[in-house]
N, C-alpha and C positions, 0 to 999 in steps of 0.2 A: 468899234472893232476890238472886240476883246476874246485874249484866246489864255490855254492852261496849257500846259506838258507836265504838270506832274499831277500825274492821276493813278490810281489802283483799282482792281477789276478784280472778279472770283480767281484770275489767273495765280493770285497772290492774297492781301487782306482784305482786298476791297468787298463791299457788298453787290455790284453789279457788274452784268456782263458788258466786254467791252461794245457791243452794241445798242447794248441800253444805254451808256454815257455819249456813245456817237449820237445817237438823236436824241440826247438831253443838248447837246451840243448844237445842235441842228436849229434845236427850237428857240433858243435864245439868240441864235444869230450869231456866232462864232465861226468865222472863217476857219479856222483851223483849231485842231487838237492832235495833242499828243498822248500818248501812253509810256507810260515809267515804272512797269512792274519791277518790284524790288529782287537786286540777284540776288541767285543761288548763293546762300550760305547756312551750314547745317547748323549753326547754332538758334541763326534764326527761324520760328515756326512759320512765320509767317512771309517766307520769304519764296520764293518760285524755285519745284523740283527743276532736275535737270531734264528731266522730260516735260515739263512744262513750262520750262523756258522755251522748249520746239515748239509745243505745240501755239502759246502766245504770240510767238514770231508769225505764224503763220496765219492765226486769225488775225491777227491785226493788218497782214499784208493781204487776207483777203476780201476785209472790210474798204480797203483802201481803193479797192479796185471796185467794190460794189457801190460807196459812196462818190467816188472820182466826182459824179458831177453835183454835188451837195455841200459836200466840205473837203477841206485836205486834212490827212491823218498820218500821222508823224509815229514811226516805232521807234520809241527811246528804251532805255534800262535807269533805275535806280543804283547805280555800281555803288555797291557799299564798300568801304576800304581795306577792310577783311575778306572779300571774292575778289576772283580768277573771273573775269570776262572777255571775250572775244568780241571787242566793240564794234567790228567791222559786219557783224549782223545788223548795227540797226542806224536810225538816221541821228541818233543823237545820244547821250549821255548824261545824266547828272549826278556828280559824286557828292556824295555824303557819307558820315561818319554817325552809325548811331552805337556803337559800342567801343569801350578801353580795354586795354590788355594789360594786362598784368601777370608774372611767371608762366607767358603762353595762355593764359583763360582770358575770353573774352566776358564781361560785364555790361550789361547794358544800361542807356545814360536814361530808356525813354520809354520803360517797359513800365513801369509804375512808381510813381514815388515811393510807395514803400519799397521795392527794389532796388530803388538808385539811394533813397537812404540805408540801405542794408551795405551796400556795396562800400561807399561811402567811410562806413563805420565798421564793414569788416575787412578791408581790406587796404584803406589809405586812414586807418587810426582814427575817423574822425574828421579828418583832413578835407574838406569839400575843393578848397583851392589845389591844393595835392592831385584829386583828381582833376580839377576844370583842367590845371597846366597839362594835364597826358592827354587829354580831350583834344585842345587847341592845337596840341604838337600834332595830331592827326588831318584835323580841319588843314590846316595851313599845310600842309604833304600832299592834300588831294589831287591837284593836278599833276603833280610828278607820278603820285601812283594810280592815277586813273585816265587819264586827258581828257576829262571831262569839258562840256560847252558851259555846265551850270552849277553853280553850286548851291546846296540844298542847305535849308534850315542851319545857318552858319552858327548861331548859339543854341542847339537844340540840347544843351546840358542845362539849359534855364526856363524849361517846359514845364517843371512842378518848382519854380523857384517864384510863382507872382507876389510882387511886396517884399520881395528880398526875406524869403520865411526860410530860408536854406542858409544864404548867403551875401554878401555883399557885393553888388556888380560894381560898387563905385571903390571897392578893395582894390590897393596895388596891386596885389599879383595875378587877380582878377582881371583888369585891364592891362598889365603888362602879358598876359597869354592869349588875349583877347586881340590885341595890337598887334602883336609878332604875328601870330596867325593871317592877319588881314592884309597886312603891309606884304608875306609873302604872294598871296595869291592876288594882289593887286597886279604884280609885276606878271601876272597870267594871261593867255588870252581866254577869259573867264567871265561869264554875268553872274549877276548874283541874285540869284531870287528872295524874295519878298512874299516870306509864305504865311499864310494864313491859318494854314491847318490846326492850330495850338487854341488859334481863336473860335474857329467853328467847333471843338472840343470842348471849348468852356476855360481851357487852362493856362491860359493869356487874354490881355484885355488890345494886345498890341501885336504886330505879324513877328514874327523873325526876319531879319536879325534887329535888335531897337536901333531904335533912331540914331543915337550915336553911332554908331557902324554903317548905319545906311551915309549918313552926311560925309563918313570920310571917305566912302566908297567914289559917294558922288564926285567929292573936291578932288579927290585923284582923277577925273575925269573918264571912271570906268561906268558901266551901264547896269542899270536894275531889270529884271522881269517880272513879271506876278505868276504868283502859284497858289495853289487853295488846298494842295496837297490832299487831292480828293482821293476819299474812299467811298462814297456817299455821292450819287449824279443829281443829289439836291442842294448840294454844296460844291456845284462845282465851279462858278464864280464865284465862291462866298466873301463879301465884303470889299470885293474889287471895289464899288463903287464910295466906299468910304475914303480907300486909299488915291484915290483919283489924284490930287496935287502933287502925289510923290511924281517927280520924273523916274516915264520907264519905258522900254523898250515892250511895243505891243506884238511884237511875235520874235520868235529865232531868229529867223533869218532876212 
């Protein structure tokens, strides 16, 4: 019994319709799915207009009612930390951070390495730890500014970092923004996904967030869930069965 909630559809980046991922769903035997199309925010392209945030709400709640005796189908959102969403449209939540702020301009951490190095080097001097710390002060705020159930890609600033080519993850200040961040939303009532998506890209050999992070999540005796962070309904278990020994929570609720 294995199930996703963070998925992407035409609604937003994804490559397929949310009915083509219901019965990719279907067909692998998944009790349930969710959908997580990413909010409305204008800086991002990729992200769901305000009228098509309606219109997703509705297809997804009309698939719900067409598939009722097949699978259950879950309307989530993506709240990113920089949108305005009205959570009480859908059945669940997961916050994430994928851009830093700086004098009011948002930067993004995940748009392309050569972007997040450009950022990087025009804007924090060079500084890669300068930005991770503005990074993490946002991760670790997510549930105060979103009340989200899940938190997404918890080190998603380390997506074009494999082998430490950026930076050093085992660097103090690296780990002390890393810490503070975690230790806040510990004290959450929060899961924390175990996303794979970086790995079905090529761009990690390991999910988000590493292991270190997952073990102190676990020894706090908070809960994991899997996500594959699908855009692609060929990838939308991907690599669950590799991650099999992690303990995790197999569905929401």
């Amino acid at each position: 019994m294995t199930c996703n909630y963070h998925t992407h559809t035409t609604y937003c980046d994804g490559i397929d319709r949310p009915e083509e991922m219901v019965l990719e769903a279907i067909r692998l035997g998944c009790p349930e799915i969710g959908f997580s199309g990413h909010s409305h925010l204008k800086e991002h392209e990729g992200s769901m207009t305000e009228q098509g945030t309606r219109d997703y709400c509705a297809e997804i709640r009309r698939l719900q009612t067409q598939y009722a005796d097949r699978i259950r189908i879950r309307l989530g959102i993506e709240y990113d930390v920089f949108s305005e969403v009205d959570t009480s449209l859908f059945d669940y939540t997961i916050g994430a951070v994928h851009w830093v702020r700086k004098e009011g301009v948002l930067y993004p951490v995940d748009e392309c390495s050569d972007s997040f190095v450009r950022t990087v080097n025009e804007v924090y001097g060079g500084d890669f730890y300068a930005c991770v710390e503005d990074y993490y002060e946002l991760v670790g705020a997510l549930y105060e500014r979103t009340h989200c159930n899940v938190i997404a890609h918890f080190d998603l600033i380390t997506k074009y970092n494999e082998g430490g080519k950026l930076f050093d993850m085992n660097d103090p200040r690296y780990a002390a923004a890393a810490d503070a961040a975690l230790e806040r939303l510990i004290e959450a009532p929060v899961l924390l996904e175990v996303n794979t998506g970086a790995m079905a890209r090529g761009y990690r050999s390991e999910p988000y967030p590493e292991k270190r992070i997952r073990d102190r999540w676990l020894t706090a005796g908070k809960e994991l869930i899997f996500s594959s962070d699908c855009h692609d309904k060929r990838k939308l278990l991907f690599a669950f069965d590799q991650l099999s020994d992690i303990p995790h929570r197999e569905t929401l609720c």
